[in-house]
Backbone bond lengths (Angstrom), bond angles and torsions (degrees), N, CA, C in turn:
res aa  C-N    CA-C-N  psi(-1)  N-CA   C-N-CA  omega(-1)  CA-C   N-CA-C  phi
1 X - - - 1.455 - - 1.523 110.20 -
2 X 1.200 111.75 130.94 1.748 113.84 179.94 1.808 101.97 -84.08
3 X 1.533 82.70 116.19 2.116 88.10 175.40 0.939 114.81 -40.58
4 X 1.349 131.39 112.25 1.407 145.96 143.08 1.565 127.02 -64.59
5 X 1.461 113.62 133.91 1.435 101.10 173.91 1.743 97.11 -137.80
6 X 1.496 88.54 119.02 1.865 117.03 178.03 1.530 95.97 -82.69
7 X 1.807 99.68 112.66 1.613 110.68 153.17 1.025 113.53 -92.23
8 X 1.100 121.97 139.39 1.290 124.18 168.90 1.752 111.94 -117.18
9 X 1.334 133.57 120.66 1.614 135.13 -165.82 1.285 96.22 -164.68
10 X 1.377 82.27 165.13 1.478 121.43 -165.88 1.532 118.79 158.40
11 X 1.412 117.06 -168.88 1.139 122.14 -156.71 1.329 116.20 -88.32
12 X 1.474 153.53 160.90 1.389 152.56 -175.24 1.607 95.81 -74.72
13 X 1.599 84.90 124.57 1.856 97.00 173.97 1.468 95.90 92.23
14 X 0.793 170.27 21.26 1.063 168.94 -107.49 2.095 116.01 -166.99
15 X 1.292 90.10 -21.26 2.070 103.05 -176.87 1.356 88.89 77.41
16 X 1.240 139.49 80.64 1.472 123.61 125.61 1.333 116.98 -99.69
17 X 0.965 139.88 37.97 1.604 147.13 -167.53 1.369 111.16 -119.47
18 X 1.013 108.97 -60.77 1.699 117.11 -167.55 2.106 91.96 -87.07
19 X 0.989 113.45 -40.65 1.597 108.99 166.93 1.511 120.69 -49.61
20 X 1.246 99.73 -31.31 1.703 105.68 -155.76 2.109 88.43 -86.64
21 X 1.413 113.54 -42.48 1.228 133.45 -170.42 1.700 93.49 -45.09
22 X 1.618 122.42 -63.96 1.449 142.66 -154.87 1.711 89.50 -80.72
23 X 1.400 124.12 -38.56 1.602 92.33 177.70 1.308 94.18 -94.56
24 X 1.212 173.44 134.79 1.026 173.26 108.30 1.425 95.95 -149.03
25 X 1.177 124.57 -23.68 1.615 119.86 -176.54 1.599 116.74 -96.99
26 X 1.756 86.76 -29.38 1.733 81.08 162.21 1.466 114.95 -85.87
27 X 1.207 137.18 -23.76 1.701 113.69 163.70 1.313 110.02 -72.49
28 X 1.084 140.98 -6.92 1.620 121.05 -166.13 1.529 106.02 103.19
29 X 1.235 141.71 -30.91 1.428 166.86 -55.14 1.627 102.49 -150.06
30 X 1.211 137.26 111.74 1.166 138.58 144.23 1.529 129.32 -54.06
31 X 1.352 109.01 152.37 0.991 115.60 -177.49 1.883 146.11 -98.16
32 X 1.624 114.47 83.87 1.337 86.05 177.57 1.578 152.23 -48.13
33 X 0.850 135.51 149.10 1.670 113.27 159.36 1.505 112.60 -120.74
34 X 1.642 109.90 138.93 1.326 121.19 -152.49 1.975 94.53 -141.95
35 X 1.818 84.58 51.00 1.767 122.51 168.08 1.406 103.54 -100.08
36 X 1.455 130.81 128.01 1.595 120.18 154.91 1.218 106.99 -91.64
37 X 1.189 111.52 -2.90 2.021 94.59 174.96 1.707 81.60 -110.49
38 X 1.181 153.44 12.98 1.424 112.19 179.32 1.945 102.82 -98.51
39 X 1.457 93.82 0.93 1.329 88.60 179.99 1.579 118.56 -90.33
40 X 1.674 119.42 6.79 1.268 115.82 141.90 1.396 123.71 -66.11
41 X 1.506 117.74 144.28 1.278 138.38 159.03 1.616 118.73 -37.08
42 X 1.298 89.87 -69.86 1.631 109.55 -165.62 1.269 117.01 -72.60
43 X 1.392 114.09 9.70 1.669 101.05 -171.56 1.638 110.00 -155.60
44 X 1.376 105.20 58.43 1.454 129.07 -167.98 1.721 106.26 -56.59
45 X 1.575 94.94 -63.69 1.763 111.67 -167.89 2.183 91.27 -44.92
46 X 1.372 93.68 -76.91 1.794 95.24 -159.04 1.521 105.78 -63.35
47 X 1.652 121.00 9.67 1.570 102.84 150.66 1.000 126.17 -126.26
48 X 2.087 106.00 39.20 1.500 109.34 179.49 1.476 117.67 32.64
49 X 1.396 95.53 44.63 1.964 99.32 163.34 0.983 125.31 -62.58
50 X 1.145 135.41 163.77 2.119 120.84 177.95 1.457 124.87 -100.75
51 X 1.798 105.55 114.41 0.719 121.44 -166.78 1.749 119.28 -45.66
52 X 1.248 113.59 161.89 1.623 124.16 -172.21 1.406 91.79 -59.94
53 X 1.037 132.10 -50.87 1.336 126.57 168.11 1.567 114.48 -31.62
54 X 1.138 113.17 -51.08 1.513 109.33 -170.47 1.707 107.69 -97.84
55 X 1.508 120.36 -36.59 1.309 82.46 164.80 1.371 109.96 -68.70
56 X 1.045 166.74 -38.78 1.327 140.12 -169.28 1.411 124.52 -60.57
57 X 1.346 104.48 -26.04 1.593 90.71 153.15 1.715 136.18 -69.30
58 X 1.139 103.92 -30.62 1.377 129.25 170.33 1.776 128.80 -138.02
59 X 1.257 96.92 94.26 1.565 82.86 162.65 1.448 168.84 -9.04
60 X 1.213 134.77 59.02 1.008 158.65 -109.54 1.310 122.33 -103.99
61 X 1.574 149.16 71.43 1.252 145.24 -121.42 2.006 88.12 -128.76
62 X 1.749 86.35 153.92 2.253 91.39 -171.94 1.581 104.87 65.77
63 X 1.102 125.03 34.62 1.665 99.73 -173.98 2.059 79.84 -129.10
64 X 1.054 125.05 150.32 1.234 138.60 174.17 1.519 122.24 42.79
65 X 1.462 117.30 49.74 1.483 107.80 -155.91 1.665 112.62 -115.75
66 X 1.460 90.52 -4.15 1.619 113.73 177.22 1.207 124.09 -119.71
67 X 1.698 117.91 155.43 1.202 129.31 -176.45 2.006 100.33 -92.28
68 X 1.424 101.53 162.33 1.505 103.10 178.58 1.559 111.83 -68.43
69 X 0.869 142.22 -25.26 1.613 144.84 100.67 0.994 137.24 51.48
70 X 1.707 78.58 -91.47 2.239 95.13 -161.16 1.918 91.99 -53.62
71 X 1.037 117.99 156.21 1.677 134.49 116.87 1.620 111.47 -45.78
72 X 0.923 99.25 107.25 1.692 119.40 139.34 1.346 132.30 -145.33
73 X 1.821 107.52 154.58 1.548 113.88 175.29 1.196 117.92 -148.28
74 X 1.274 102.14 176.06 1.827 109.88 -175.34 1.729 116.55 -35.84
75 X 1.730 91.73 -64.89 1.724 97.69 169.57 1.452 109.30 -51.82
76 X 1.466 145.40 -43.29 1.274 119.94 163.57 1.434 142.69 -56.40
77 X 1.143 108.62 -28.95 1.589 138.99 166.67 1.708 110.84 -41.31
78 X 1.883 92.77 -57.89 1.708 110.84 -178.57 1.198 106.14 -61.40
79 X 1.359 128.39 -34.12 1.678 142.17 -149.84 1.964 86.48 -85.85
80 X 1.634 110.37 -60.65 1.428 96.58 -154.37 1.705 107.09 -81.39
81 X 1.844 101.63 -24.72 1.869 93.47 -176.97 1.479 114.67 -74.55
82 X 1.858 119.60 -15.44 1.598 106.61 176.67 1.767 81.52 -87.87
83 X 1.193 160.66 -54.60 1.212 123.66 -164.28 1.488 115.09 -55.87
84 X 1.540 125.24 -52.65 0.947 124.93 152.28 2.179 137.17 8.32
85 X 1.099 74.24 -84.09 1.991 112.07 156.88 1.347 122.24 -30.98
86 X 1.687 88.85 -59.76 2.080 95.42 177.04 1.685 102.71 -77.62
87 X 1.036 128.38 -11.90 1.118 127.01 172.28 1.255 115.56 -71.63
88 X 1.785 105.85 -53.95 2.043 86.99 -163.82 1.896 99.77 -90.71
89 X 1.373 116.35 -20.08 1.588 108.45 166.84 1.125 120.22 -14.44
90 X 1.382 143.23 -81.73 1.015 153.66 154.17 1.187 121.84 13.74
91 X 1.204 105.41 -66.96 1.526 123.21 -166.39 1.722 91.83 -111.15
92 X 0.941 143.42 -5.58 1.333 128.42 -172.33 1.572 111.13 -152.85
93 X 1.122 92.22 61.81 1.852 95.34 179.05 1.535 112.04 -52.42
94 X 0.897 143.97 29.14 1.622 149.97 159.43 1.658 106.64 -139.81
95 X 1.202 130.97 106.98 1.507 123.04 -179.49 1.904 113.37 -108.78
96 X 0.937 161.42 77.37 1.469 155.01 122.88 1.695 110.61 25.68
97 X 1.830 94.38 102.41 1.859 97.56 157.66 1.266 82.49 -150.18
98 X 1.544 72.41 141.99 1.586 106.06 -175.13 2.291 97.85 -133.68
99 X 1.242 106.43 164.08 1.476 131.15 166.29 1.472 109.22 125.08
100 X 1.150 108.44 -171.80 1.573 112.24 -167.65 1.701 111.54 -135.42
101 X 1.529 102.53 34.35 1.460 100.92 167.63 1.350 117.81 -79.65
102 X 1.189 127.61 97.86 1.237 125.60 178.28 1.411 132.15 -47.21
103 X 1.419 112.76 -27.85 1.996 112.86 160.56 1.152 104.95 -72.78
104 X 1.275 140.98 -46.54 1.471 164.34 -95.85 1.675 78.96 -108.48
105 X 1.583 111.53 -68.54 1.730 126.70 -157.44 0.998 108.80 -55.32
106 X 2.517 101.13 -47.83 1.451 88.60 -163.22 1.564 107.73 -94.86
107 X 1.371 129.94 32.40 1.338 137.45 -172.33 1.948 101.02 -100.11
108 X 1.267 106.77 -20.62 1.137 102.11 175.51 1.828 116.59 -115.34
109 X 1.258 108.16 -29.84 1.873 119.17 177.52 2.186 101.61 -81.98
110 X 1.337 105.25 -12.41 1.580 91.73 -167.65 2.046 92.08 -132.63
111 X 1.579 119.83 -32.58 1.007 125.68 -164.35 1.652 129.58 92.22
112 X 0.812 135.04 167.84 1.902 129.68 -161.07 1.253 93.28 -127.05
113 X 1.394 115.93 132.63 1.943 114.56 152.12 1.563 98.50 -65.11
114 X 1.825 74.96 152.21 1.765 94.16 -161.21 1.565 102.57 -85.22
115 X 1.307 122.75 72.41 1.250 116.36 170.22 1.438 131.97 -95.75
116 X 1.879 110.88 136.64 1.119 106.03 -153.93 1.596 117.66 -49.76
117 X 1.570 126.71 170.61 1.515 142.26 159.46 1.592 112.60 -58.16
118 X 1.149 141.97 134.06 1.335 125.90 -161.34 1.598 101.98 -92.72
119 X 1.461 118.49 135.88 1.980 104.23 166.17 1.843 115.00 -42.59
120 X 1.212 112.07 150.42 1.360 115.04 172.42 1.153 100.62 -65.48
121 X 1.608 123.34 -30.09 2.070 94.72 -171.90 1.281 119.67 -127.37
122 X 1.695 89.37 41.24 1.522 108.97 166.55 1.604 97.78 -100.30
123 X 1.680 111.69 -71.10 1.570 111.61 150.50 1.386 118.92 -23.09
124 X 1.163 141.70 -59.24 1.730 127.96 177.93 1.683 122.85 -55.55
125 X 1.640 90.17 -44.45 1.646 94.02 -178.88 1.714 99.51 -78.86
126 X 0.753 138.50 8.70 1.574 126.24 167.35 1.419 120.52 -92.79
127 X 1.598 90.51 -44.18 2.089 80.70 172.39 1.594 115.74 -91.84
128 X 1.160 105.54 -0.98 1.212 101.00 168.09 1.772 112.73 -69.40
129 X 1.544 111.97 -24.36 1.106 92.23 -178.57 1.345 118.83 -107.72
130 X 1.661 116.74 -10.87 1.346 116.72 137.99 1.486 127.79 -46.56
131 X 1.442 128.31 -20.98 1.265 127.67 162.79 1.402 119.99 -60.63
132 X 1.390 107.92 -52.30 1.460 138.30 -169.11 2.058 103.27 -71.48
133 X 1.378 102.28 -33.15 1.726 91.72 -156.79 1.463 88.99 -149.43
134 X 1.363 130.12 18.27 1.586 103.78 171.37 0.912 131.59 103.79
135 X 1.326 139.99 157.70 1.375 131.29 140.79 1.277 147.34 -66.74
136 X 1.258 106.23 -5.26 1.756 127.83 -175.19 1.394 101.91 -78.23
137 X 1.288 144.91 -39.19 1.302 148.48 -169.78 1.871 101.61 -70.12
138 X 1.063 103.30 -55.84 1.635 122.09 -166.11 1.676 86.93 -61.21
139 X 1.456 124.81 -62.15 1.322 119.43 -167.48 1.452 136.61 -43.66
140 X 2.067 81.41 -38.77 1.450 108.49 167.45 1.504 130.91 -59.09
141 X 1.047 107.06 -34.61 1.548 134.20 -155.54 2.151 89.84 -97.64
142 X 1.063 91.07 -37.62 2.146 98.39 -178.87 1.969 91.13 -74.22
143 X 1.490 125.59 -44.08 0.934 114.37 -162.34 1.696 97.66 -72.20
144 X 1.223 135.67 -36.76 1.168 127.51 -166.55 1.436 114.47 -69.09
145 X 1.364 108.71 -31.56 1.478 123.14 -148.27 2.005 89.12 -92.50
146 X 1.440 102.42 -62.55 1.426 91.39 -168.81 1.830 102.60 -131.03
147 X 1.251 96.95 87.86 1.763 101.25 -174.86 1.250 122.76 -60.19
148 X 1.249 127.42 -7.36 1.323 143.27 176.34 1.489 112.83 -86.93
149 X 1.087 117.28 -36.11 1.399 128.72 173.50 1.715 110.85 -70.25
150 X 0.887 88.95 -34.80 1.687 111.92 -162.05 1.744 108.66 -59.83
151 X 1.649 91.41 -54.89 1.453 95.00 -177.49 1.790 117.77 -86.54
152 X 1.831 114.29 3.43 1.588 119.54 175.12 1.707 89.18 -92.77
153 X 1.048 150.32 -22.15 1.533 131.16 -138.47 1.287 91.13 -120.60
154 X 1.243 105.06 138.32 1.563 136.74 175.87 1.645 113.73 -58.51
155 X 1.425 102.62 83.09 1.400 114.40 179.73 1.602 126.05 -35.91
156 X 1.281 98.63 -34.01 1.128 94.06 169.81 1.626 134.71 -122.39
157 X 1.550 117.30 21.25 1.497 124.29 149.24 1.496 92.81 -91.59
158 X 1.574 85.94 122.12 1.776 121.49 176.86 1.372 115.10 -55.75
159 X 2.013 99.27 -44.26 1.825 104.79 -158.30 1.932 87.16 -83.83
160 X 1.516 124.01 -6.55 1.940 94.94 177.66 1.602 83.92 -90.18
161 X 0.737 132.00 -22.57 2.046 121.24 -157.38 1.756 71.78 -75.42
162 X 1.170 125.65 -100.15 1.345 119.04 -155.72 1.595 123.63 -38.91
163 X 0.957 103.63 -5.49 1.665 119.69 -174.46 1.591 93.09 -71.39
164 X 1.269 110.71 -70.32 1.297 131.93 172.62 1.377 102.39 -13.15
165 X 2.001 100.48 -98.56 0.751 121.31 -157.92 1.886 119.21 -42.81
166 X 1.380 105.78 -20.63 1.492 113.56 -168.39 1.101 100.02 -79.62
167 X 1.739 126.95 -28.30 1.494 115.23 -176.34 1.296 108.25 -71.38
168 X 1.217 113.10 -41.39 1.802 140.66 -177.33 1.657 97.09 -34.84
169 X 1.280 110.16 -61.76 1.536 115.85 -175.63 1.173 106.89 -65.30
170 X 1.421 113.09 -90.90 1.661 105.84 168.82 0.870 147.59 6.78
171 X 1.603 114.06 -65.71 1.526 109.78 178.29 1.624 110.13 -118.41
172 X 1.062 124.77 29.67 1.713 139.01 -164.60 1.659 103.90 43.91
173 X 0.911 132.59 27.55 1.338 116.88 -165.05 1.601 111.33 -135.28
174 X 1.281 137.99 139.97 1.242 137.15 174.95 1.439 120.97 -50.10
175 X 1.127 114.62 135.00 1.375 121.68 -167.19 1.789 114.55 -81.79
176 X 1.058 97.08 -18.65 1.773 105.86 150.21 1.120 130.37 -53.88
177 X 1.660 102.81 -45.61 1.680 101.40 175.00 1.632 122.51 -72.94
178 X 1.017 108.36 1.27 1.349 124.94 169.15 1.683 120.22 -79.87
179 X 1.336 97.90 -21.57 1.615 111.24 -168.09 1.320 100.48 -97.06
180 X 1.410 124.33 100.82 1.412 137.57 -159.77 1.924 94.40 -91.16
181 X 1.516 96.49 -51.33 1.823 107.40 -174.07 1.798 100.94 74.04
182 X 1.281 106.84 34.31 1.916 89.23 179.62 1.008 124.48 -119.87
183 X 1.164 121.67 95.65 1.679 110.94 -163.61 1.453 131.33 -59.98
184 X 1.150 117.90 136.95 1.409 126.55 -166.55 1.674 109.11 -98.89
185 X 1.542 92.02 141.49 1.637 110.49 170.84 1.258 127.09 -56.64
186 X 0.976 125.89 134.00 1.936 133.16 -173.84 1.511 95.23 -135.18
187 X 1.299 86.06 145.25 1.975 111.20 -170.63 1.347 100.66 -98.10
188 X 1.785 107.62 40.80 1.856 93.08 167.47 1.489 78.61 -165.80
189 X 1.762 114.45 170.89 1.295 123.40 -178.62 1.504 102.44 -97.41
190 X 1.615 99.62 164.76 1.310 100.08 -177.28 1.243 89.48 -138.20
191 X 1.499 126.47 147.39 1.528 170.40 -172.88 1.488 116.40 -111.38
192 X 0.947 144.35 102.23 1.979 137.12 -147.70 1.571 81.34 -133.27
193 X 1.408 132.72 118.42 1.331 137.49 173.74 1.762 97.83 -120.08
194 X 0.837 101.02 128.48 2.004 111.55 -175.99 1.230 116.01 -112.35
195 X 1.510 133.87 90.72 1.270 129.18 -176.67 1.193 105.78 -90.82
196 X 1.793 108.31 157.96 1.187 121.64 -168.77 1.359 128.78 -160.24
197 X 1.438 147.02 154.46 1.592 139.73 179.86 1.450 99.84 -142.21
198 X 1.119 106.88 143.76 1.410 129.32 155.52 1.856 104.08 -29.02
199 X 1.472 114.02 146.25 0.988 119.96 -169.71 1.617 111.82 -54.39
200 X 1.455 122.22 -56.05 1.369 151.06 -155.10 1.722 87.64 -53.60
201 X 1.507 93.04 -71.96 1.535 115.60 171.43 1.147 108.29 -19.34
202 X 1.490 119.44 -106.18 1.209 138.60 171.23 1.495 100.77 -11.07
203 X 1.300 139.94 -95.49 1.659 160.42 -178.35 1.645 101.79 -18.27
204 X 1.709 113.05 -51.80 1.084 120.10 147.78 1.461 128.27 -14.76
205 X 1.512 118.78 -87.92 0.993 144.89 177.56 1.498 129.57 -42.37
206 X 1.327 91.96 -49.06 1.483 115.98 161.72 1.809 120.95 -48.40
207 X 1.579 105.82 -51.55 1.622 105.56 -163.67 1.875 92.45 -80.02
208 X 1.392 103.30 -37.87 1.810 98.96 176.42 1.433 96.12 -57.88
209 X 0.997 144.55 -76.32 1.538 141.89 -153.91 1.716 112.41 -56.66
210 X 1.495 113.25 -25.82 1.554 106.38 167.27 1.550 106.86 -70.98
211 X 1.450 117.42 -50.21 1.386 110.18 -175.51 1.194 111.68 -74.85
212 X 1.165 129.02 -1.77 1.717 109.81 157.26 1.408 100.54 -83.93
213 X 1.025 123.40 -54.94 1.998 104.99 -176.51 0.971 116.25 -37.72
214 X 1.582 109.90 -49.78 1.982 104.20 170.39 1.097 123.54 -15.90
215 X 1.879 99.79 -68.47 1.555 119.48 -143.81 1.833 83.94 -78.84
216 X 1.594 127.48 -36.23 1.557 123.02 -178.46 1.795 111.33 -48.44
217 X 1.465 99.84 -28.35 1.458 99.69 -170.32 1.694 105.90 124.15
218 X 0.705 136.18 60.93 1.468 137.52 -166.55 1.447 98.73 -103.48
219 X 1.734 123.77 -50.33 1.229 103.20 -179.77 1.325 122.42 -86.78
220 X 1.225 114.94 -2.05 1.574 120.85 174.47 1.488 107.62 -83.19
221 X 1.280 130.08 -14.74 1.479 142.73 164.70 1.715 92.12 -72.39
222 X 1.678 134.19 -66.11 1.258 103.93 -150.27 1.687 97.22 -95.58
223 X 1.730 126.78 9.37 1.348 105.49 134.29 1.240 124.39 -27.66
224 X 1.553 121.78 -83.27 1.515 150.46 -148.86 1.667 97.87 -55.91
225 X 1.925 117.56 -37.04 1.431 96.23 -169.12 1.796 83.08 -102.21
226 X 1.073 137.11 20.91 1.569 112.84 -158.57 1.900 102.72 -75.02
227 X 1.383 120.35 -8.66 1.484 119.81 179.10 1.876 98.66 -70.92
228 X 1.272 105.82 -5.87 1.736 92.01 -163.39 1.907 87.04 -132.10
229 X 1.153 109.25 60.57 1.409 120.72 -171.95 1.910 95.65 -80.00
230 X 1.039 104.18 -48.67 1.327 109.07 -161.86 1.574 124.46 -66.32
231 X 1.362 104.84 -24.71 1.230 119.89 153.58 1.455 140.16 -18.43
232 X 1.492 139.68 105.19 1.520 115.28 -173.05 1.359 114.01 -85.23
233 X 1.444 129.74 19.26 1.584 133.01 154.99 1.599 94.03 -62.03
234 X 1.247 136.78 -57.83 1.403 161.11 -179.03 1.354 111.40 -45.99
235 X 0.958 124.83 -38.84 1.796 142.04 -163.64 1.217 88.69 -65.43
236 X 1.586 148.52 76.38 1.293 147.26 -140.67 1.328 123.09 -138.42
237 X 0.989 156.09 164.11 1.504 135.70 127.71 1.087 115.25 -108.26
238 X 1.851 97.89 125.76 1.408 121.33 -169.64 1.469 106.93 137.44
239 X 0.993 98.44 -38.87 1.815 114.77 -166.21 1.716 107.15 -93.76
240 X 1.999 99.43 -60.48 1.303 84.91 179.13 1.714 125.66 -71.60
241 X 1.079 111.79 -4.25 1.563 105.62 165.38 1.275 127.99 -72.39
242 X 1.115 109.33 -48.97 1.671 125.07 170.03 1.623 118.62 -38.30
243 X 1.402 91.68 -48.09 1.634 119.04 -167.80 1.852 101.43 -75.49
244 X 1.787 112.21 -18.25 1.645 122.56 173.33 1.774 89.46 -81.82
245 X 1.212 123.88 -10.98 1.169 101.73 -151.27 1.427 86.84 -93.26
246 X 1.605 118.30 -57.29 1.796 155.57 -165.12 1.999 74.30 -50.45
247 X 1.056 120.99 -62.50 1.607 107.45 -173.50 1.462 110.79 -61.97
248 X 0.782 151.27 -15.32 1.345 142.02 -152.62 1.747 130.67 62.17
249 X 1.176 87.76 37.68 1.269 110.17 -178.30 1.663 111.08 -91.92
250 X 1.217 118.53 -40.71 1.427 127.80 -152.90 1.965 99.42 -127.37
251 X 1.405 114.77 159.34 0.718 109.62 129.46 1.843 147.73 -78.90
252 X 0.994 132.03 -177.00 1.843 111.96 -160.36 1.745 86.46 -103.32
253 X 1.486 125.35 -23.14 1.624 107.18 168.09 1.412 108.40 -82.38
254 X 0.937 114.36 -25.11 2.041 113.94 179.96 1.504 97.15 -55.46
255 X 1.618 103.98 -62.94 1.650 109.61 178.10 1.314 131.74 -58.91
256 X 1.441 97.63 6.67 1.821 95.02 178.20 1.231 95.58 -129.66
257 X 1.726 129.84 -22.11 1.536 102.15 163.46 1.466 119.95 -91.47
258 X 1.587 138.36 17.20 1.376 147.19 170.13 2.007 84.47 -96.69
259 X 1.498 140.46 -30.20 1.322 116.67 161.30 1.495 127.70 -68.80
260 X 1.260 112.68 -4.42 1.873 130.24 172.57 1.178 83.13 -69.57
261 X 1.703 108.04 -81.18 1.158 117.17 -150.06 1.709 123.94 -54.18
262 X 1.275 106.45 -41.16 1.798 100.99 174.11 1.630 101.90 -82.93
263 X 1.004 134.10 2.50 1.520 131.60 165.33 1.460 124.15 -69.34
264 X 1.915 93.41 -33.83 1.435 110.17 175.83 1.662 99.05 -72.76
265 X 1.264 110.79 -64.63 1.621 124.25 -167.65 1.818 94.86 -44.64
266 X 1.254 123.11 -61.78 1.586 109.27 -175.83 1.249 116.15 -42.77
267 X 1.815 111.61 -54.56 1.694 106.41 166.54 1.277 122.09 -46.33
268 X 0.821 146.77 -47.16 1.709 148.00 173.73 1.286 101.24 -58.39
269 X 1.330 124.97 -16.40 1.843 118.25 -168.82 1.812 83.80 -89.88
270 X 1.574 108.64 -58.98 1.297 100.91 -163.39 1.637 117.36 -65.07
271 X 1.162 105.97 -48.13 1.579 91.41 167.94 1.749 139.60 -49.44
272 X 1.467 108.27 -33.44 1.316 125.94 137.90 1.593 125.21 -27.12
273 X 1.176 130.02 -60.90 1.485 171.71 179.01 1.801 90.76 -57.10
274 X 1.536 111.78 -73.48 1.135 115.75 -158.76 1.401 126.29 -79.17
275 X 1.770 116.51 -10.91 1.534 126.13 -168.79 1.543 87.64 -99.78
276 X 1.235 114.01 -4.06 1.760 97.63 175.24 1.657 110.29 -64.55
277 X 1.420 119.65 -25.84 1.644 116.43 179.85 1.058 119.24 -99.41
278 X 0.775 97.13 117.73 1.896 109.18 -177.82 1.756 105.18 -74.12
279 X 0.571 153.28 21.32 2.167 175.38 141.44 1.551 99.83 -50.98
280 X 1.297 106.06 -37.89 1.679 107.69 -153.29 1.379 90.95 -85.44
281 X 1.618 120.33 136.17 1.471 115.92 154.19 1.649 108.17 -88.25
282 X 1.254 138.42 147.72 1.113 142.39 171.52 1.827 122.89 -76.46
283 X 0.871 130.10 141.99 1.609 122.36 165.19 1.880 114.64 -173.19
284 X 0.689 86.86 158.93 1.788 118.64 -171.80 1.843 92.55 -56.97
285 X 1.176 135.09 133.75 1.295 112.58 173.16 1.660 123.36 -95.59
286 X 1.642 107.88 26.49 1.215 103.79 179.90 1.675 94.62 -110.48
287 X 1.381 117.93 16.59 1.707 111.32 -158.84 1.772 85.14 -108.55
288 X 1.686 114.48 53.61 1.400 120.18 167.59 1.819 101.47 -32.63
289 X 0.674 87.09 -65.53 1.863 98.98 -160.65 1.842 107.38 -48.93
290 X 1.151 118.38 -36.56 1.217 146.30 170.35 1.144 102.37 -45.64
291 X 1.368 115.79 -79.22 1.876 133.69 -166.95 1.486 97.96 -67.16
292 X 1.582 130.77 -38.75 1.276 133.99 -163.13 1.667 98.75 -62.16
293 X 1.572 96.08 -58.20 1.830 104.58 167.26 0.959 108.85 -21.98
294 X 1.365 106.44 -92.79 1.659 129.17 -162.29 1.813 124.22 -47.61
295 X 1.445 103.38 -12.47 1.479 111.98 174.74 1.118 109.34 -95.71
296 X 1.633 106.07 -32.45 1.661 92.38 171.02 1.614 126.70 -87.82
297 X 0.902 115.35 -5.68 1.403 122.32 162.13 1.333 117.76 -70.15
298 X 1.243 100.77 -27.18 2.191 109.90 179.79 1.466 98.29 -75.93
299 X 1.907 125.48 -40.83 0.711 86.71 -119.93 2.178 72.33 -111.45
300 X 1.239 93.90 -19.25 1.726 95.79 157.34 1.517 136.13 -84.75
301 X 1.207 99.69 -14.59 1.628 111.72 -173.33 1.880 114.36 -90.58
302 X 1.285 75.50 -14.51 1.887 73.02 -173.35 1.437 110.78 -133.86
């Protein structure tokens, strides 16, 4: 059998969890997770990590392996899940990843340009002066340096403008030319399953699933990290509202229905994000029987 690896993604709130659990149990199949926040430690509840309950049903690989701390990124992600990969092959010619990080997926199903790690006090002196002066300076300074970049990047998420700009310094060179866009070959097949609900649905799902984290403990979780607020492991939804609240900024229902609300807005980002590949088959995530089909036909038929 040629190793297959079944993604399973889609949008937050959406059931890829308990789906991913039932095919992973019919191959034998462990589980990736292709979460960048579930691979913090400290903050299980607000990234619907899987409970001990569920890894013990299934094996559970990327899920809690970092401190609020470490550095990590996409290009590391690619580096440890294809080493990862040659590992459980072997023994598991069908492997299970599931989440809805959108660099995260396509860093491992398409591959990442290899762009360098930034120095720590190139990274320090930059937000320090985005702290100090804004974003208008940095934008300015990205438009001069690499104008091509300038006019694709989302003017107004701070952490890609500074992303930029840090390579910009670093290595004298435009951070475009870094952006190859070519997808790279992998020595196993891949299976892209895309679950999905009707908007209402979905939106649904979403405001029940914040108020159960509540009631799990969600703000007593972003008590425990609120000394390490500043953090971009942290840069969250779930956390940074709480943390408007922990300041006295917010009330604690304002702060939990602005966590509906940007929960919804990320889903609309990721689904956005995700109809760009045509790889993905689409389906309903209660049409088990459906997806069960369709993987085995990928994964016997060809």
């Amino acid at each position: 059998m040629i190793p297959t690896l079944i993604i399973l993604l889609g949008p937050t709130g959406v059931g890829k969890t308990e789906l991913s659990l039932r095919i992973a149990e019919h191959f034998d199949s462990p589980v990736v997770s292709a979460d960048s926040r579930q691979l913090y430690k400290e903050i299980p509840i607000g990234t619907a990590a899987p409970t001990a309950a569920q890894r013990q049903r299934v094996k559970h690989y990327m899920v809690g392996t970092l401190d609020l701390t470490d550095y990590y990124s996409a290009s590391q992600y690619e580096t440890d899940v294809l080493h990862l990969l040659d590992t459980l092959f072997p023994d598991h010619p069908v492997v299970v990843m599931t989440g809805g990080s959108m660099m995260y997926l396509d860093a491992v199903s398409k591959g990442i340009d290899d762009i360098p790690t930034i120095l720590p006090e190139i990274r320090e002196t930059i937000y320090k002066e985005f702290e100090e002066s804004g974003l208008a300076p940095l934008l300015a300074e990205l438009k001069q340096v690499d104008p091509v970049h300038y006019e694709e990047v989302d003017r107004n998420n701070y952490k890609r403008v500074i992303h930029a700009v840090e390579i910009c310094r670093q290595t004298g060179r435009p951070y475009s030319s870094f952006r190859t866009k070519t997808k790279k070959e992998r020595p196993f097949r891949m299976v892209k399953i895309g679950l999905t609900r009707d908007r209402e649905e979905l939106c649904e799902r979403i405001n029940l699933r914040v108020g159960q984290m509540m009631q799990e403990g969600l703000l007593e979780e972003a008590k425990k990290v609120f000394p390490y607020r500043q953090l971009n492991s942290l840069n969250t939804v779930g956390y940074k509202e709480l943390f408007q609240y922990l300041e006295g900024n917010w009330p604690l229902d304002f702060a939990v229905e602005k966590i509906k609300r940007n929960s919804r807005v990320y889903a609309r980002k990721q689904m956005t994000w995700f109809k760009r590949d045509p790889e993905i088959r689409w389906f309903h995530p209660e049409d088990s029987e459906g997806i069960l089909t369709y993987i085995l036909e990928k994964v016997n038929g060809e």
